[in-house]
LOTI-222834 format. One record per residue: residue in one letter; x, y, z of N, C-alpha, C in turn. Coordinates in steps of 0.05 Angstrom, whole numbers, plus 5000, padded with zeros to 4 digits. Layout:
LOTI-222834
AXYZXYZXYZ;...
//
This chain:
LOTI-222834
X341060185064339959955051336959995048;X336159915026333259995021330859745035;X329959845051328059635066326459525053;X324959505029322959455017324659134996;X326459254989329059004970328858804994;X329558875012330658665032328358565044;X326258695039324158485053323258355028;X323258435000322658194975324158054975;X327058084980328657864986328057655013;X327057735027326557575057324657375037;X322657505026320457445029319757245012;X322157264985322557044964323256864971;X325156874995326356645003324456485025;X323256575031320556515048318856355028;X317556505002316356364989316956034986;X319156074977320855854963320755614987;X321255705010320555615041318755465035;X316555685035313255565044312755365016;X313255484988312055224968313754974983;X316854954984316554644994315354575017;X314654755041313254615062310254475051;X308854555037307054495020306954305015;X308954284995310453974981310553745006;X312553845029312353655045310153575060;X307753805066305153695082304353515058;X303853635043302153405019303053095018;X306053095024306452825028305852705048;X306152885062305852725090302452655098;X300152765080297352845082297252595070;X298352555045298852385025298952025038;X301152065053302451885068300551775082;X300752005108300151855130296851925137;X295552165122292952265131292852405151;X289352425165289252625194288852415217;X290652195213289052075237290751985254;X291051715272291851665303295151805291;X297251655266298551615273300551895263;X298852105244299652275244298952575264;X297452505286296652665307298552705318;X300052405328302652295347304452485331;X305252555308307352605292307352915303;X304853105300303753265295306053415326;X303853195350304753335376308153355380;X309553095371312453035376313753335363;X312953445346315053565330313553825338;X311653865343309154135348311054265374;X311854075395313754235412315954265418;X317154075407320954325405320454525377;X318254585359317754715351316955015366;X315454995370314255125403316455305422;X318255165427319655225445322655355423;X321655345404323955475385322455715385;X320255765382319256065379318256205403;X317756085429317756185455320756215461;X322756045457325256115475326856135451;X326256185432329756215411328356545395;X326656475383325356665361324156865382;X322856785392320957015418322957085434;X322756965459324557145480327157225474;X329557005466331757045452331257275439;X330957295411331857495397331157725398;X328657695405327658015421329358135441;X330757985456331358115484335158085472;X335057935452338457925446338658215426;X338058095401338458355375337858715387;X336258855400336359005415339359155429;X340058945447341958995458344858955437;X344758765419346558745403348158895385;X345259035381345059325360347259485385;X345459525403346559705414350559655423;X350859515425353659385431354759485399;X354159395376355059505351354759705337;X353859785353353660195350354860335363;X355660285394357160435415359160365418;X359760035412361159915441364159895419;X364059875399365759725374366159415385;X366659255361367559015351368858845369;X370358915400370758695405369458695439;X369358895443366158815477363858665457;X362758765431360958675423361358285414;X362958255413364457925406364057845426;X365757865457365857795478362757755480;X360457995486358457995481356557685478;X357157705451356557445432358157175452;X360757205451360956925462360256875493;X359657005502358856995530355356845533;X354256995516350856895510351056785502;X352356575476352456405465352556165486;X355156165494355755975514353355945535;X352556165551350256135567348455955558;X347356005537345455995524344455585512;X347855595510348155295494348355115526;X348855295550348055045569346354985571;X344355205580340355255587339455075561;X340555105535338854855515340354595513;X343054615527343254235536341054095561;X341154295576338054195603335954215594;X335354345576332054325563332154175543;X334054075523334253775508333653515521;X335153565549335153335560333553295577;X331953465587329653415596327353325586;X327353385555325653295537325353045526;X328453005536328752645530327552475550;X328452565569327852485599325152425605;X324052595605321552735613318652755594;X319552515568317952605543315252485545;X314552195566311752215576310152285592;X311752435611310052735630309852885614;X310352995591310753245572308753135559;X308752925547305452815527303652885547;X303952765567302052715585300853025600;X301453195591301253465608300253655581;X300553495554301253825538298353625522;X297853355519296153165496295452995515;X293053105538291952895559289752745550;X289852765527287652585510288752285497;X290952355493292752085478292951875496;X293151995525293751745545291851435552;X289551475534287651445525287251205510;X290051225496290350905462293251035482;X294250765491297050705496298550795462;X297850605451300050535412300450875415;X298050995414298451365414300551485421;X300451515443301451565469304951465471;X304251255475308051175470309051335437;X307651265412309751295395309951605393;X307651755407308952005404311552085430;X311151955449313552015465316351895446;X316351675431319051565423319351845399;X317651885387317952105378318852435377;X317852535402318252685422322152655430;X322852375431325152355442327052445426;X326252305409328152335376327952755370;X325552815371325753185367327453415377;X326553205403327653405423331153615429;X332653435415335053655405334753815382;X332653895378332554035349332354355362;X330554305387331254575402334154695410;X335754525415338154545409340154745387;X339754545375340254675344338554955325;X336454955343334955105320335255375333;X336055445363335855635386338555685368;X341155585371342755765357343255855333;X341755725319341255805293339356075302;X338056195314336956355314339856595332;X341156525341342656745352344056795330;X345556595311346856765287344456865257;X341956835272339957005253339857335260;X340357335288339757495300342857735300;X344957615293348257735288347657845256;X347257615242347657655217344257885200;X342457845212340958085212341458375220;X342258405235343958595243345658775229;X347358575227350058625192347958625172;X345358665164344458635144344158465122;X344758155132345457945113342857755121;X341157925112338357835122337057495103;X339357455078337857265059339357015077;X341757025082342156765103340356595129;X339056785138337556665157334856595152;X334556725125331156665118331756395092;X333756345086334955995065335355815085;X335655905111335255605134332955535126;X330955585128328055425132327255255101;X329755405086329055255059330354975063;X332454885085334154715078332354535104;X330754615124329054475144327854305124;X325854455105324154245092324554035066;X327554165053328853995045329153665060;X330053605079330753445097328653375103;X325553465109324553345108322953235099;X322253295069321653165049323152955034;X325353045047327552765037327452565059;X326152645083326252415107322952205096;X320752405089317652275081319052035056;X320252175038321352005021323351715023;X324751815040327551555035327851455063;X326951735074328051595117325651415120;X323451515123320651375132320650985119;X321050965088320750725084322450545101;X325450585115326350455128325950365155;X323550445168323850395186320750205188;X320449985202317549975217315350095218;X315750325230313650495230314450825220;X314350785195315350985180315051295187;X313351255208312251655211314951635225;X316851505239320051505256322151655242;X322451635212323651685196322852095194;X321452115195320952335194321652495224;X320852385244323152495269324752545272;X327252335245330252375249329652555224;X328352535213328752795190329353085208;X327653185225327753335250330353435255;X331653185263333853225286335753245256;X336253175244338553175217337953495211;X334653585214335153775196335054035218;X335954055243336754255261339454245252;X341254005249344354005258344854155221;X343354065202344454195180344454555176;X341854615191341454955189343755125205;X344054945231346755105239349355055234;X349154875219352454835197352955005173;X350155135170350055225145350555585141;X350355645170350855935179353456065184;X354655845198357055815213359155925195;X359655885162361256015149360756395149;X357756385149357856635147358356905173;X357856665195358456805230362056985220;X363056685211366256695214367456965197;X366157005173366457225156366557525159;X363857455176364957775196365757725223;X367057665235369257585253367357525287;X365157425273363457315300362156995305;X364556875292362956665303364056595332;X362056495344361456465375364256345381;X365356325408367356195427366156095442;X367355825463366555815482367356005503;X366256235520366956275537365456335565;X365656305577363756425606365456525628;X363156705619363256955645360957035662;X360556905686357757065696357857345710;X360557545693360057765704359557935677;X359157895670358458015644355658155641;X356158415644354758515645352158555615;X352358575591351458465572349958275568;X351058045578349557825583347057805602;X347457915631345157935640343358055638;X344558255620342058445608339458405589;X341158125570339457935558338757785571;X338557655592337857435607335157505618;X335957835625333257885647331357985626;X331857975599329758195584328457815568;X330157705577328857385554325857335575;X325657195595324257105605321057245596;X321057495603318457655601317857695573;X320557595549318857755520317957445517;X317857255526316557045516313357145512;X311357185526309857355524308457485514;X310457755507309857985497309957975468;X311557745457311857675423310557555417;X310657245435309857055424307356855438;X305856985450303556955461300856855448;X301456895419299756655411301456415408;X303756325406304356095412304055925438;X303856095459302655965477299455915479;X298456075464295656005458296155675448;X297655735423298055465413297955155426;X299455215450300154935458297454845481;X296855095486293555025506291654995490;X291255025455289854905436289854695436;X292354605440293554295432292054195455;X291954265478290754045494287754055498;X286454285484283654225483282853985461;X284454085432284653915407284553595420;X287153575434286853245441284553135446;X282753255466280653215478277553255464;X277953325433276353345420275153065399;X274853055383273952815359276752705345;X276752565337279952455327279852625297;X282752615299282952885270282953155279;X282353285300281053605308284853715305;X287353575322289553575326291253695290;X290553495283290753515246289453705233;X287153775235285453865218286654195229;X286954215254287754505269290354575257;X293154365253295154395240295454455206;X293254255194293754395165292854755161;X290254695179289754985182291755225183;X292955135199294855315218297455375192;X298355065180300155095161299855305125;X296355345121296155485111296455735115;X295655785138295756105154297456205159;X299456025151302556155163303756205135;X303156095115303956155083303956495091;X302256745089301857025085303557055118;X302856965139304357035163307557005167;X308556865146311356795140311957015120;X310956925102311557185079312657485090;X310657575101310257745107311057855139;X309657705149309357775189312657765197;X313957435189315957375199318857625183;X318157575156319757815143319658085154;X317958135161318258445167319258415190;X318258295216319058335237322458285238;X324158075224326358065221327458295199;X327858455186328258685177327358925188;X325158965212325059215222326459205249;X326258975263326959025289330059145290;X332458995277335259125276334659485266;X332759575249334059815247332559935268;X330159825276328560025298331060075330;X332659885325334459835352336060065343;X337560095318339260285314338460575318;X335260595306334460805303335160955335;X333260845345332460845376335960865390;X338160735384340660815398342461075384;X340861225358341061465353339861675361;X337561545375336461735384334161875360;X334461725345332361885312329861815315;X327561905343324561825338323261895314;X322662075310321962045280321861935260;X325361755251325261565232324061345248;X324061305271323861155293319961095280;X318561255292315961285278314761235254;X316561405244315761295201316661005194;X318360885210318460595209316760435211;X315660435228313360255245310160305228;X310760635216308260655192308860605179;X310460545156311360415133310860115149;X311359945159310859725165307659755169;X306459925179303459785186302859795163;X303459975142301960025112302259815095;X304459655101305059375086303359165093;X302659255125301758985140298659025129;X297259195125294959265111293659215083;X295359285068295859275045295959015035;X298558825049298458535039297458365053;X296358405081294658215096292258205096;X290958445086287258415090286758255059;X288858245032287558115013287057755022;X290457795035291157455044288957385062;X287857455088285457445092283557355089;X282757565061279957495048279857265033;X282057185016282256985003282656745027;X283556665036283356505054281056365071;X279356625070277156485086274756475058;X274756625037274356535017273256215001;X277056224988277455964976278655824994;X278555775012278755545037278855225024;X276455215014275554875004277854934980;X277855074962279655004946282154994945;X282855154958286455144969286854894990;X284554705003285954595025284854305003;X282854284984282554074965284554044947;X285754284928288554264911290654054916;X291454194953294154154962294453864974;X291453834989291653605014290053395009;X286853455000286053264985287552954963;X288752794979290052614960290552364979;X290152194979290951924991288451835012;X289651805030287951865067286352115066;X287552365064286252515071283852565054;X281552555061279252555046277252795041;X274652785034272953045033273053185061;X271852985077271653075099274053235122;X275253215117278553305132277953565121;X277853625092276953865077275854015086;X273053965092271454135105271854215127;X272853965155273954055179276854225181;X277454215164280554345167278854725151;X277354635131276554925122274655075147;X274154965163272855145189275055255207;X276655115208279155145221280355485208;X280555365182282255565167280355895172;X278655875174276856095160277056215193;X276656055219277256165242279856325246;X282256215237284256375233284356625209;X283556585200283656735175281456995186;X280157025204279557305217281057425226;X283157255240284957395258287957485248;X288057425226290957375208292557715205;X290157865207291258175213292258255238;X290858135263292558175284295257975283;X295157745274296857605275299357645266;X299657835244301957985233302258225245;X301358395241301058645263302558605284;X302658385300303558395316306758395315;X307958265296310858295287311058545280;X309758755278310559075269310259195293;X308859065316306759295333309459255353;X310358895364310858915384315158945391;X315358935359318459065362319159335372;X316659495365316659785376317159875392;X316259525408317259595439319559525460;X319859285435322559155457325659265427;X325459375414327359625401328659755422;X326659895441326660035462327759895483;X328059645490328059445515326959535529;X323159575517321959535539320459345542;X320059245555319458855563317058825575;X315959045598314459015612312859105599;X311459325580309059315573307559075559;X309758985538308058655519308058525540;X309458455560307958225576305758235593;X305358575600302858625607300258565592;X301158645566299358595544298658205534;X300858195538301457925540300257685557;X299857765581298157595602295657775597;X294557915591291857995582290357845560;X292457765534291157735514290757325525;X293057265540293056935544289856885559;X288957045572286457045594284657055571;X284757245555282957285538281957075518;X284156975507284456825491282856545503;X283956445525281956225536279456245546;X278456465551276156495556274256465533;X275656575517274756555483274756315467;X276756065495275955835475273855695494;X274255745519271155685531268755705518;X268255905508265656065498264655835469;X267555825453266955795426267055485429;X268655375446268955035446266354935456;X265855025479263754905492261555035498;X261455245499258655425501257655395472;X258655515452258255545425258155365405;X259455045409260254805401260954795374;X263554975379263655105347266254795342;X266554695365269154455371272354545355;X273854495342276554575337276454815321;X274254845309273955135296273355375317;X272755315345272855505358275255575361;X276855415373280455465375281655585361;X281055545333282355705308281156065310;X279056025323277656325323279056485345;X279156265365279556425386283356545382;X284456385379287456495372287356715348;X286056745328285456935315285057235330;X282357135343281157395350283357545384;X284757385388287357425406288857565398;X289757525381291957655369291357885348;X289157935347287458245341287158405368;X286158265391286258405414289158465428;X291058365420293658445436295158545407;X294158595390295358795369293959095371;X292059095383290259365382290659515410;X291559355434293459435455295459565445;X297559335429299859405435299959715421;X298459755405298159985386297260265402;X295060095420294460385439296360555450;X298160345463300360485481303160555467;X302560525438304960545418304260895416;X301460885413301261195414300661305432;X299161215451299061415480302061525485;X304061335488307461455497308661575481;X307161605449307861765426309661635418;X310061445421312561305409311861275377;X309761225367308761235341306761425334;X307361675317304961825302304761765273;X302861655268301961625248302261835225;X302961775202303861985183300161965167;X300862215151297662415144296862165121;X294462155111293362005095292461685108;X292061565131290661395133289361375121;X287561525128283661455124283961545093;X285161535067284961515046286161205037;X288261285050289860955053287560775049;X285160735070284160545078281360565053;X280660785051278460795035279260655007;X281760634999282260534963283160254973;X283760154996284159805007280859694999;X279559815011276959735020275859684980;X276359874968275459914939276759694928;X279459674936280259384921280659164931;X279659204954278958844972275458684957;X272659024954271258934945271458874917;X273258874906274258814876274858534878;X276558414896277958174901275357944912;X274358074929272057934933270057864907;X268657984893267557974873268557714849;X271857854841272957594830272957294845;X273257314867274157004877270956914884;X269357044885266656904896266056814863;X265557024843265156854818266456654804;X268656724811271656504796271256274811;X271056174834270755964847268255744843;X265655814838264655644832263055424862;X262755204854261255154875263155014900;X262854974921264354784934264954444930;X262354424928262254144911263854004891;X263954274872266154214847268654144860;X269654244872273154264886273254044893;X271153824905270753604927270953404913;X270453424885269553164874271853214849;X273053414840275253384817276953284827;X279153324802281553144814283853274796;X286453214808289353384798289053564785;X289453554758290153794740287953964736;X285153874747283354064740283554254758;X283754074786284254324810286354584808;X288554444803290954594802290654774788;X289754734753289555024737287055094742;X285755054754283155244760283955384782;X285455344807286355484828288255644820;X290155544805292355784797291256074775;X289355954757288056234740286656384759;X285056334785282356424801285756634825;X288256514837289456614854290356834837;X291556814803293456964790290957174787;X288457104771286057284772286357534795;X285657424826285257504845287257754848;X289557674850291857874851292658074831;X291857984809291458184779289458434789;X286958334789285258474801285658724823;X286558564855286858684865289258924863;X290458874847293359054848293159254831;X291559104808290759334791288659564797;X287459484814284959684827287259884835;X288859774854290059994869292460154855;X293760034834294760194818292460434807;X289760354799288460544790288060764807;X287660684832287160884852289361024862;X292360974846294461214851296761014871;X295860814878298260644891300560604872;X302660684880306060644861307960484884;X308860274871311660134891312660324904;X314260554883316260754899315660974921;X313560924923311460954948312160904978;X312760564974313560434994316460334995;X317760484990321460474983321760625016;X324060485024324260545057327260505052;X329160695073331460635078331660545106;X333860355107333760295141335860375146;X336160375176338660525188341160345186;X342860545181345460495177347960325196;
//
């Protein structure tokens, strides 16, 4: 299968993703704005979010797909089933006790994660009723990620990347039709949440059954398979997904900042994830299954040229996204969000935000190429070494920038940035100290014709853009086709530089393992 198809395909379907998430922040910007009552909204859903990419997306699938591979390469089709239903089952207890603790437990959980809210009671409660209503979405969304993680595998990579199209479906249909019904309409959008976990894993389930794995109940705690995933989940939380735990210790500086810092850090964050989805999340779900295969063939080599063909993508399409980002900031966050509540000023605080992440947006993807390299291998213990290095780092870095520096929520945005450059440039060290990755010949040409057509890209978007002022004070259709000729410009530009300089698609045509 040609790796390059399947990641345009991930990656379309991603697009398609991110324009409606767009659609739905704008409404909801629209709606409800940056303030008390969409903060509350922000935190309720910010952590069974959270805990979908620390315990379903992070530890889960790292420490499951690995071993899975390996079960469907050695083991044949029905240890590897058993396999499957054994973790499954495990798995669906551990997220009935963590659902229900979330119910249980949802104003110690405000109270520990947003110690600023406790502050305005109205706050405070409606994000716990909030919180209550979310909280099975971890549920639902954790096994939706185990049959991402089957069906990736089998190579049916466009199924699991059309879930997230049908999340924001639901909840742009919840801003719309759920919210007016209720009282206090941001509620409606909670159950949008919980509707739209139970629809993504209804929506897989035909395709589990097709190739003859959809889950059973069964348990076995001698299963050896299973504990093999068990002991490798805990530690990749960490090693993957360690700026998400940056994340949620943002969250509790944010609380404790100026009202809006909570908001202004999230739109940020929601633009930054447009190129980190695209791209970061795509690749990492298309390399990790074949790096597992590779690696249970024993093929270091293809093993190697994998992981370079991935960094050359991660280069190539993340230093433009980057630049533009920290760039046209005011205009991409005036286009989209500028409309109702949300005002100039949100603009500008959310564009400091943005531009702090937007340094770091190369480690931030990188890290989906750097750190499968290693748990391909099941090995666990180096990212979490790396892993509790970069968490230390990272807060020390919001020390500096929050309060030494008084850079206030724009430090936060820097500091998770510049984290996740420092635990991508680790993980890289020891990718080649153990030789596990040699770099194939032509870097340093590689990088010299990036650099030629990044200062190309720069050039266009600083002239094409115009003043900041302008962006602040237009309105609809001027913004829109002035941002869409200055983005389509940008990318003309840049692509065409590098075509001149000898860059060809068929270049980056990859086969993955079989």
């Amino acid at each position: 299968m040609n790796l390059l198809k399947a990641l345009a395909a991930v990656s379309s379907l991603t697009l398609v993703s991110r324009i409606l998430a767009f659609v739905r922040d704008v409404l909801i910007a629209r709606i409800f704005g940056a303030g008390m009552v969409n903060d509350a909204y922000i935190i309720a859903t910010r952590l069974p979010n959270l805990l979908r990419r620390l315990f379903a997306e992070g530890a889960f699938s790292q420490a499951f797909v690995p071993i899975f591979g390996e079960y469907n390469k050695r083991r044949g089709h029905d240890e590897t089933r058993l396999l499957v239903d054994h973790v499954t089952t495990m798995l669906a207890l551990v997220l009935f006790v963590v659902t229900l603790t979330g119910i249980i437990a949802a104003p110690l959980i405000i109270y520990l994660t947003a110690p600023g809210f406790s502050k305005d009671a109205e706050k405070f409660n409606l994000t716990v009723q909030m919180l209550r209503i979310t909280s099975p979405y971890i549920f639902f969304i954790s096994l939706v990620s185990v049959a991402a993680g089957i069906l990736n595998t089998y190579n049916k990579f466009w199924v699991p990347a059309f879930a997230p199209i049908l999340l924001n479906i639901c909840l742009i249909g919840g801003a719309l039709w759920l919210a007016p019904l209720f009282d206090r309409p941001i509620m409606g959008l909670a159950w949008a949440w919980f509707i739209a976990g139970f629809v993504q894993l209804a929506f897989q389930i035909p395709f589990l059954k097709k190739i003859g794995l959809l889950p059973s109940i069964r348990f076995n705690l001698k299963d050896e398979g299973m504990w093999r995933v068990i002991r490798q989940m805990g530690p990749a939380v960490f090693g993957v997904s360690i700026g998400q735990v940056s994340l949620i210790i943002n969250t509790i500086f944010a609380s404790l900042l100026m009202v809006g810092s909570v908001s202004w850090l999230y739109y940020a964050d929601r633009l930054m994830e447009f190129p980190s989805g695209l791209l970061g999340a795509a690749l990492g779900s298309i390399l990790l299954p074949s790096l597992a295969k590779h690696y249970a063939d024993n093929s270091t080599e293809e093993y190697s040229r994998l992981l370079d063909w991935g960094l050359r993508l991660v280069f190539m399409l993340t230093l433009p996204a980057a630049l533009g980002l920290g760039m046209i900031a005011v205009p991409l966050l005036a286009t989209f969000f500028q409309h109702g509540a949300f005002v100039a000023n949100d603009v500008l605080m959310t564009r400091n935000a943005l531009v702090g992440y937007s340094i770091g947006l190369i480690g931030l993807i990188a890290v989906k190429v750097l750190a499968p390299g290693f748990y391909a291998r099941q090995d666990i213990r180096t990212p979490v070494k790396i892993g509790i290095a970069t968490l230390l780092a990272t807060q020390l870095m919001n020390l500096l920038f929050v309060f030494g520096m008084h850079l206030q929520h724009a430090g936060l945005a820097l500091a998770i940035g510049l984290g996740a450059c420092f635990n991508s440039l680790i993980l890289f060290y020891f990718l080649r100290k153990r030789g596990i990755y040699q770099p194939e010949p032509g870097w340093g040409r590689f990088f010299a014709k990036l650099c030629i057509a990044l200062f190309a890209l720069a050039l266009t978007l600083w002239f094409g853009m115009g003043s900041e002022q302008h962006w602040l004070t237009s309105h609809g259709w001027t913004r829109i086709i002035h941002l869409s000729w200055l983005v389509a410009l940008g990318v003309v530009v840049y692509f065409a530089v590098l075509y001149a300089l000898g860059f060809r698609l068929r270049d980056f045509s990859k086969r993955g393992a079989s």
